[in-house]
N, C-alpha and C positions, 0 to 999 in steps of 0.2 A: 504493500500500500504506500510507504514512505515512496519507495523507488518512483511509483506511478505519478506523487504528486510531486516528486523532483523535477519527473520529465514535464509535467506541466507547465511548471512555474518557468526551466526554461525557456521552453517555447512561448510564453508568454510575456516572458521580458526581451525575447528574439523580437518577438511582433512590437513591442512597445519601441526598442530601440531603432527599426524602422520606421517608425511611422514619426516617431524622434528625429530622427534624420531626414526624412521628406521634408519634414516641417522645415528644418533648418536652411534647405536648401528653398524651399520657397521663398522662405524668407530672405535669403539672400540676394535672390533672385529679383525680388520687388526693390532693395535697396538700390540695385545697380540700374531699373529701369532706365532712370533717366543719362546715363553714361550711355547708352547704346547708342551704337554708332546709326546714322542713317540707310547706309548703303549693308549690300549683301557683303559678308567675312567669311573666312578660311571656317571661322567659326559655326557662325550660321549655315553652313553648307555642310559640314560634320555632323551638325544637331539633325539635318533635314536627314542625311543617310542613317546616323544613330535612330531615325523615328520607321525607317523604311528595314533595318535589319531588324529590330526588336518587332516589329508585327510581323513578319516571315518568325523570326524566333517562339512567336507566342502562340503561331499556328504550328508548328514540328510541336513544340511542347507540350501542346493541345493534343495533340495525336499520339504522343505518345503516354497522354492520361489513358485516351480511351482504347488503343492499341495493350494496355497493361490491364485492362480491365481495373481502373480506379477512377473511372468518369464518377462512383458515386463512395469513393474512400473517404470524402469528408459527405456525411449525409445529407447536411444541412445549410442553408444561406441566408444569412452572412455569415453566421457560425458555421464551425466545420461539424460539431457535434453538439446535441443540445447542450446547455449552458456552460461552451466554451470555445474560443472561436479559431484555437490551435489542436492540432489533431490528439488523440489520444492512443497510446500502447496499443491498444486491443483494434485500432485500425489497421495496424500493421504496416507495411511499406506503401500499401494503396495510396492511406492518409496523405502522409509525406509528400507520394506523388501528386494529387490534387492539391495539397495547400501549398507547393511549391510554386505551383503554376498559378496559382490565386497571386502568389505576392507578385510574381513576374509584371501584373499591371500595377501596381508601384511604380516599375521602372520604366514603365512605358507612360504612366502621367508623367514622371519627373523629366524626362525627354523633352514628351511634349511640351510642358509648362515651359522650360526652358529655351525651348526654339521660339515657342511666341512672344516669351520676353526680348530674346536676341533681335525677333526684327518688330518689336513696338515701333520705336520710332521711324519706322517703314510704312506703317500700314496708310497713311495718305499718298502715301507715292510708289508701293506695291500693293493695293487692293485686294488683288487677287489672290497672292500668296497670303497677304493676313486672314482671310475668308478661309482659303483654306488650312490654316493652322489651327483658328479658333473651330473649324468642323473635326479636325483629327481631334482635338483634345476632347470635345464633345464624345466621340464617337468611342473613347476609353468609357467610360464609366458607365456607357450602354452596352459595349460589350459586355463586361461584368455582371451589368444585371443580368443583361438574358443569360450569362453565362449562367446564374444563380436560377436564374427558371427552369433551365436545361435540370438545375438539382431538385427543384421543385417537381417537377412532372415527372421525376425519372428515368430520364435521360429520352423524353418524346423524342422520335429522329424526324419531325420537322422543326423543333425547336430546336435539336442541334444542326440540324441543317441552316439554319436564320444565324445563327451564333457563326456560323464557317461563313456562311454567306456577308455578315457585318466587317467580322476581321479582313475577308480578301477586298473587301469596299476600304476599309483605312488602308493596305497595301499599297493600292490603287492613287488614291491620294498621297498618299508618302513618296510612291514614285512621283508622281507629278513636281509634287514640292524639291528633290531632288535635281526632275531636271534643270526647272526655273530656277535653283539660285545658284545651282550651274553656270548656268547660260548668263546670270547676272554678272558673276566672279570671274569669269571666262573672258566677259565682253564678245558671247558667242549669239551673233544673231542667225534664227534659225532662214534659213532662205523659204522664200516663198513657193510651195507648193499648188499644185493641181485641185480643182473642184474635186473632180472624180477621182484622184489621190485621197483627200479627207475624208469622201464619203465612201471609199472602200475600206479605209486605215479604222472607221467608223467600225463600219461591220466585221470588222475584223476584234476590235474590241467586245463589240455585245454579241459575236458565236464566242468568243474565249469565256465570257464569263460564263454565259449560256451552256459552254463545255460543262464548265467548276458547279453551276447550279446541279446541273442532271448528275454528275459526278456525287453529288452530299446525298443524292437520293439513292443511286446505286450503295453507296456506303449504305445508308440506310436498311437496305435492304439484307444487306449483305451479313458475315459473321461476327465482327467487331463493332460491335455494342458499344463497349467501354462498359459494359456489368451485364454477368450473366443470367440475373433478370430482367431487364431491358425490355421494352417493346419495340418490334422491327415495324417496317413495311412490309405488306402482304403481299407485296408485287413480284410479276415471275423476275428472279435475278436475269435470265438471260434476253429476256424483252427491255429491260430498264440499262442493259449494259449494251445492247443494241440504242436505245434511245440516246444515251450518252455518248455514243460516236458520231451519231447522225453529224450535230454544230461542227464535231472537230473536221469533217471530212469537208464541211462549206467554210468552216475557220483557214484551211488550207489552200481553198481555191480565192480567198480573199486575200492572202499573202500573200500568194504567187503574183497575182496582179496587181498590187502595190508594188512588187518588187521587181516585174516587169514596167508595169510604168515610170518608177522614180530611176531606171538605167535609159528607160526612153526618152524623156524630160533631162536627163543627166543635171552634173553642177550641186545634186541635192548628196553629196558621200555619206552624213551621217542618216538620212534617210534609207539608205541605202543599207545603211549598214544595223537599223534599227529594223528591217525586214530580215535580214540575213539571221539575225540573232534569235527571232520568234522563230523561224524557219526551223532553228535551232533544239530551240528550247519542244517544239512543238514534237520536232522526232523523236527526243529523247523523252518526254512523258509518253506520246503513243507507244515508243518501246516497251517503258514502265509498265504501261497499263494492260498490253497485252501477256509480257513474262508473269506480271502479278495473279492473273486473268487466268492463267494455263497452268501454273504454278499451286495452286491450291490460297491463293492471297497469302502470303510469306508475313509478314507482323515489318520486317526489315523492309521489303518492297514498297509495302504501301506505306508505310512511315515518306521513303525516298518518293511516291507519287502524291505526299501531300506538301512535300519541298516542290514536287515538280508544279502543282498546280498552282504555287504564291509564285515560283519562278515565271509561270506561263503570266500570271496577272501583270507580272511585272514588264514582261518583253511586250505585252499588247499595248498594255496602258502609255510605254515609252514609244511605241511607233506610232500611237494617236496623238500623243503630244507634239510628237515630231513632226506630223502632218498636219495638226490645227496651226492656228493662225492664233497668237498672242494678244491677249490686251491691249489698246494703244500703251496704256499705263505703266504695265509690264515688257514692254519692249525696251532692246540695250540699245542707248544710243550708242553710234559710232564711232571708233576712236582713232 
């Protein structure tokens, strides 16, 4: 009994001395607002990648709750077990694994909090990047809750499907913010593209996601739960993993002609070279997904095809940015 309430207390003062430390650093963070510089830093382009690796990180880490069968090791939300909000012995390695991944969004507010402090004094003269700082930040503590509801329902698989669906949405944006203050620090103005360039680079982003959506349903359906009382989808797996190819195979025919057109237009290389990479990324998860597929779904495989699928969010969302057209606001003057 003594032992059980040792481990208690320290996990308990683990949690307080995090949340200790958040504090601190917000705090710091408000004091320095008004030193921040106007323009985009070495800085604020760190924070923006720091916000794009830590959502890919908290989706693998996600995957490997429910990949371990500990999607419900803490039973409880915001507590992990009733009346304590740190896991307890008798949950065993599960616990550990679900509250670990609980604190992981800690690190991804303080990220965030931290990039939008970096470019406050931007936000009248980059709009669009503050817009989208203040939605990633939002966009933490919504994951969290439905992540909390995913504990509430018992792991429903279309509330974990909303939960995969929200994280690969901040991704998405993370990329974005990445490329823009890039392209700020760089002095890289992106060259102007083709109508029918954007509006295929377009659809080429909504079958990629449209891939990822039908993908959370196939999981669904499938054997990894994340707890072996769980409730699935009743759908045939092999209709729903058919259904799931269908985008990918019109995701490919919409790359190809982005990537034929931006050689025929030429002048545009990183255009070019932002199709090459989805081109890329594309093969390599269809690989994934077929060896997983044939395989018996391997726990290591699909872990590496839910890398591939924040990787794939990532290669679309940067050839749509590539091919949109910039804010007046947000564009780099010339130097």
């Amino acid at each position: 009994m003594s032992s059980d309430l040792a481990k208690r207390s320290w996990a308990s003062k683990l949690l307080a001395k995090i949340g200790d430390l958040f504090g601190i650093i917000v705090a710091a963070a408000v004091a320095w607002l008004g030193t921040m510089p106007p323009k985009v830093t070495r800085i604020v382009h760190g924070l923006a990648i720091a916000s794009l690796v830590s959502q890919i990180g908290i989706i693998v880490t996600g995957g490997a709750v429910r990949l371990t069968k500990s999607g419900l090791g803490c039973s409880h939300w915001p507590n992990c077990v009733p009346g304590s909000m740190t896991p307890v012995p008798e949950m065993g390695y599960h616990g550990l694994i679900e509250f670990g991944n609980r604190l992981l969004t800690f690190v991804l507010l303080a990220i965030a909090v931290a990039f939008l402090i970096s470019i406050w004094n931007m936000r009248k003269s980059h709009p669009s990047i503050f817009k989208l700082a203040v939605v990633l930040l939002a966009g933490i503590p919504a994951q969290g809750v439905i992540g909390g509801i995913t504990v509430w329902t018992d792991l429903n698989p279309w509330v974990v499907s909303l939960h995969f669906i929200l994280s690969g949405t901040l991704v998405c944006l993370a990329t974005i913010l990445v490329n823009r203050t890039r392209r700020e620090l760089k002095h890289d103005i992106t060259p102007p593209t083709t109508k029918t360039i954007g509006q295929f680079a377009t659809a080429a982003w909504v079958l990629s996601m449209l891939a990822v959506i039908m993908g959370t349903i196939v999981t669904g359906t499938g054997p990894h739960a994340g707890d072996a009382t769980a409730p699935r989808h009743l759908f045939d797996p092999l209709l729903v993993t058919r259904m799931h190819t269908a985008p990918v195979y019109l995701l490919v025919l919409a790359t190809v002609i982005v990537l034929v057109l931006a050689y025929r237009t030429g002048g545009n290389a990183k255009l070019r070279a932002a199709s090459w990479w989805l081109v890329l990324v594309i093969a390599l998860q269809a690989a994934l997904g077929y060896i997983q597929h044939f395989t018996g779904l391997p726990i290591g495989l699909v872990l590496l095809h839910m890398l591939g699928a924040s990787l794939l969010m990532v290669a679309s969302t940067n050839l749509w940015d590539r091919a949109a057209r910039l804010p007046k606001s947000d564009r780099v003057e010339q130097h």
